[in-house]
Each structure stands twice: as structure tokens, then as C-alpha cells.
N, C-alpha and C positions, 0 to 999 in steps of 0.2 A: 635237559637243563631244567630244575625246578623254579618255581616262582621264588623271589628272593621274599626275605622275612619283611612282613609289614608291622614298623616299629609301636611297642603298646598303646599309644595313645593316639597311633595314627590311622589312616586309610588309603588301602588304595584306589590306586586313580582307575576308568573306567578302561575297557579291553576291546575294542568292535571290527571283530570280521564281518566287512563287505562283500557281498556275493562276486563282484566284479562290475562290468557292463553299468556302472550307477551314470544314473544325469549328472555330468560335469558341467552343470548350470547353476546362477545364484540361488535358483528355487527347491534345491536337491537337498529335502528334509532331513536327508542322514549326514550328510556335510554342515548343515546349520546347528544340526543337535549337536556336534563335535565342536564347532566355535563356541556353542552357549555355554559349553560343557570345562571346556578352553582358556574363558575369560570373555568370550565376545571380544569386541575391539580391542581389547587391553590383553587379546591372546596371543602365546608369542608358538610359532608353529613352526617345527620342523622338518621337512621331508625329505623320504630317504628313496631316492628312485632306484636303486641300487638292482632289482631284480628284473629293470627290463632295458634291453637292449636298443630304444629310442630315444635319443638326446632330448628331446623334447616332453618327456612323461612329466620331470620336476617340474617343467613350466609352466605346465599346462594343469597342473594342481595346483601351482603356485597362482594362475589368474584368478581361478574360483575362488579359493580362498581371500583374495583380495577384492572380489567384488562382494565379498558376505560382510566385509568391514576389515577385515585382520591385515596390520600392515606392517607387522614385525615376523616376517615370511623368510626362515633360511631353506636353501636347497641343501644336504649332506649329504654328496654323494659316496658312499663309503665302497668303490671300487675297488679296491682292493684289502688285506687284512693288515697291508702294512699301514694304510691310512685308516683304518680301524683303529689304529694304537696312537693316532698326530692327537695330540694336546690341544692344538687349537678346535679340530673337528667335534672333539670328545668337551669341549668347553660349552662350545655350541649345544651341543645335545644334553648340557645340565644343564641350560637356562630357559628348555622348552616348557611349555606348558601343557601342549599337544602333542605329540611324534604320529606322523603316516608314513605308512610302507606303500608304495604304487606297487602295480601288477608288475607281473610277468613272469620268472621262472624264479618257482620257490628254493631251489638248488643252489640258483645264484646266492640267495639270502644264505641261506645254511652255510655254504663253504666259504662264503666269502666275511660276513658277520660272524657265525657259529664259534665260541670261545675263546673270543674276543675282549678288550674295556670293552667296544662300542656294547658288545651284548650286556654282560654283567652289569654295563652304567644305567643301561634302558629297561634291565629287571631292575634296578634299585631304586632306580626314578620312575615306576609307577608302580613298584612298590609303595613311593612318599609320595603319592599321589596323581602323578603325572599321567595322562591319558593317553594312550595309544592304541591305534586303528591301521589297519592295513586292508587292502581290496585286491580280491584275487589272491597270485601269488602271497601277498603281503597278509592277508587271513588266512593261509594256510599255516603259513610261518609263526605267528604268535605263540601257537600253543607248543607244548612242551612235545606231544606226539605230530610230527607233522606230515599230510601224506604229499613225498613225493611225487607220485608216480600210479597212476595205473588203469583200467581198461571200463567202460561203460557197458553198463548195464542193471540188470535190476535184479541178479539171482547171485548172491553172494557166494565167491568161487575160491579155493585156497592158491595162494599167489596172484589174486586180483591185483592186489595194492604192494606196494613199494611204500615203506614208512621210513622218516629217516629224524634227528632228533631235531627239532626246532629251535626257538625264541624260550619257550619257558616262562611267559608270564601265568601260563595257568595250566595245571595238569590236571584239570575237571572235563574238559573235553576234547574230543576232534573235529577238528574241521574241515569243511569241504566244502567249495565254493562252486558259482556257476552250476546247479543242484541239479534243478530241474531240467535247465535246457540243455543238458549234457548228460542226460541218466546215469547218474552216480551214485545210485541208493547203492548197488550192491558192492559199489568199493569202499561205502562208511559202511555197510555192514561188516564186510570183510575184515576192514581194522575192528571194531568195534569186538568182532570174534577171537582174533588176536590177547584183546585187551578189554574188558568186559568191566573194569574197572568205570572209563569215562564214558561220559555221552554225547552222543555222534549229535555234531548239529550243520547240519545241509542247508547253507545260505545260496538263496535264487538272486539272480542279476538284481541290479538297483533296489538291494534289499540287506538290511546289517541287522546285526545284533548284539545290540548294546549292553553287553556283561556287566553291572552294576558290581561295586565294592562288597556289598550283600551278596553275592551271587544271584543275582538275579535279572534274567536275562528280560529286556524290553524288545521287543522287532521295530522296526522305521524302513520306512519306504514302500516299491509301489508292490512286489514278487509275496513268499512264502519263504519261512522258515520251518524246516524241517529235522522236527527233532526225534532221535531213536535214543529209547531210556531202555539200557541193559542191567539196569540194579535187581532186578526180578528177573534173571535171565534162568529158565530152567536148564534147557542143556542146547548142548553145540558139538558139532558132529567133524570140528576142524581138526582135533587133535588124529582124527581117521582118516579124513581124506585124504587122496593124491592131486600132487599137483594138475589146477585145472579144473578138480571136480567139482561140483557145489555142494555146500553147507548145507547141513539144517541147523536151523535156532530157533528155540522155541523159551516164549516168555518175553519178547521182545514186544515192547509198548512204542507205537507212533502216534505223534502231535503233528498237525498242520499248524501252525502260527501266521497271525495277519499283523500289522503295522496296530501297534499299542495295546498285542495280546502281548502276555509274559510267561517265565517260566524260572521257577526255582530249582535250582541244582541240585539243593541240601533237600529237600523234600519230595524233589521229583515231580512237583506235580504244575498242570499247567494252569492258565486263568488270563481268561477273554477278557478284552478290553473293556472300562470302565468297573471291574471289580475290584 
């Protein structure tokens, strides 16, 4: 699904996959930049717990939220594809200011959203500016490539990763959450070999990365952002392997990023906080 058209005079709203594991506490810096971002108090917030299977995920986003100030809080749970398409739900979700995705299984989101109003209304509404952030599953699902599936490690292997189509608010990258603490360099290499086009960005627990309207990515919180820039990619060895084997890629550029380093899309290039 491509990002829908952001209208001439407009902008779009900001994009932040969360690594997962973030502090669900009022002090949790990447949940506050999302309310500043939002309206602050006068933010009206969506959430969609739709990809995990505990009654309680909406809730329990819903309190944080509410103790950071925001007191115009819906839950949408979009369970199914037929309540994907209810008028009232999909009313709800044009009046947000914010939309979050909670964790859980990215699958769920794809089959159950994937070509849907609910989807096409939540690329149009941050297309016109609307902000949307998801954690975990919910950051893997944003983008337009999304990885469903696949196996740890650090030596990128053909059939590592399972891709399957996502959200579609941005087809500049892919994501991969939960980075570090689950060695999954070689399953964003792996897509990234696939598709050589986007650039892999590996968000660690309690760590997001705020996609600016600019493409321009900001980090917030406590982890690393890890980003692999394939625009200078000389060659890749997938189109010969067997399944199982590993790759070579060569030309491949890595960024470690901290909380208020950055990184431009269009330019590729990175820059340490305060510059």
C-alpha cells in the first residue's frame, strides 16, 4: 500500500515506530513528544489495540495517555474487517489528532486492517497531517514493506524474513523492532537485500523514531536506533543463494543513533545531536 498523496499546500503528520518494551509511565519521553505533537491537552487520541490479543493493551495506553494530560482518549478496536468498514468507528478515526497501533502480532494488523476504509482513511489522515505511531507489532505495520516473520541473527540468509504488505504510510523504509535485544540485524539485512530500494531502520525497546513531514528521522528515548543505508549498495550475492545460505552485501553503510541524534532519508546522511 503506498502513502496516500499529501495535498499541495499541505503536510504530513509525523510517522514513529517504537521499538516495543517503552516505559508506560507519565515520564516516557517518546509518549510525551507524541502528545506535544498531538495538541498536548487539546489532543484527541486514538488507539487501536487491534494486534494483541490482551483485553487490557487499549487500557492500559489509554491511562498513560491520560496522565500526560489528554482527555479526549478513544479505544478502536478494529477486530474484525467487517467493523473496519462501521461508519461510527471510521468517524472516530477522522477526528483523531493522534492514532497508536499497540503491540502484538503484526499479522493481526495486515489481515485484519490491510484494504480496508479503516486503512485508506489512516493513510489520508496523515497524509493531512494526522500523526501516527505504533510500538512493536504496530511499528512494524506502518510501513508500506512490513516484516512479518522471521529468524535471529546477525548474518543475513535468503528466506530469513517473511515480508508481507503493510500500513503504507511510508515506503522509504523498513522496520524492525525490539533490534537489539533480539538480534535481528540479519533479518533487516535480509529484506533490505530483497529490496535495496528502502532503508532498514532497527528500533531498540523504549526507543522510537520520529519520521518528520521532512523525512527526517529525530530518535527519543532511553535504546539505539539502527539504521542500514543501502542507496550505495555495490552488490548482493541473494539473487544466487539457496535457500538458507547466507548473503554477501557489500556497500552497505551502518548508523548507531542516540535520543536527539537524526537522520535524513533524502540525503542519507546522519547528524549527532545539537547540530
Amino acid at each position: 500500500m503506498s502513502p496516500a498523496r499529501v495535498s499541495e499546500n499541505g503536510q504530513r503528520g509525523w510517522i514513529v515506530p517504537v521499538g516495543g518494551g517503552e516505559r508506560k509511565v507519565h515520564t516516557s519521553t517518546i509518549l510525551q513528544q507524541l502528545v506535544v505533537l498531538s495538541g498536548g491537552d487539546e489532543a484527541r487520541m486514538v488507539i487501536i489495540p487491534t494486534a494483541s490479543e490482551l483485553d487490557t493493551a487499549g487500557e492500559r495506553t489509554r491511562d498513560v495517555f491520560r496522565e500526560l494530560g489528554v482527555s479526549d482518549i478513544e479505544i478502536v478496536d478494529l477486530a474484525t474487517r467487517t467493523e473496519c468498514e462501521n461508519p461510527k468507528l471510521l468517524e472516530r478515526l477522522g477526528n483523531a489528532t493522534g492514532i497508536f497501533f499497540t503491540g502484538g502480532n503484526q499479522l493481526r494488523l495486515s489481515t485484519t486492517i490491510g484494504g480496508t476504509s479503516a486503512a485508506k482513511l489512516i493513510r489520508q489522515r496523515n497524509a493531512n497531517g494526522v500523526h501516527v505511531a505504533g510500538t512493536s507489532a504496530g511499528a512494524a505495520f506502518i510501513c508500506e514493506h512490513m516484516i512479518a516473520d522471521g529468524k535471529t541473527g546477525a548474518t543475513p540468509k535468503r528466506g530469513m524474513v517473511s515480508l508481507a504488505p503493510g500500513l503504507g504510510l511510508t515506503n522509504q523504509v523498513i522496520i524492525d523492532q525490539h533490534f537489539r535485544e533480539r538480534d535481528r540485524i540479519g533479518r533487516l539485512l535480509t529484506s533490505l537485500a530483497y529490496n535495496p530500494f528502502a532503508t532498514g531502520i532497527g528500533v531498540d525497546e523504549d526507543t522510537a523514531a520520529f519520521i518528520g513531514p521532512d523525512d527526517v528521522i529525530e530518535v527519543f528515548g532511553s535504546g539505539g536506533l539502527t539504521v542500514l543505508d543501502t542507496s550505495q549498495l555495490e552488490y548482493s550475492s541473494m539473487a544466487e543463494a539457496r535457500k538458507g545460505q547466507p548473503v554477501s552485501l557489500m556497500g552497505v553503510r551502518l548508523h548507531i543513533l542516540l535520543a536527539g541524534d537524526r537522520y535524513d532519508l533524502h540525503s542519507h546522511t546522519a547528524y549527532p545531536k545539537g547540530t
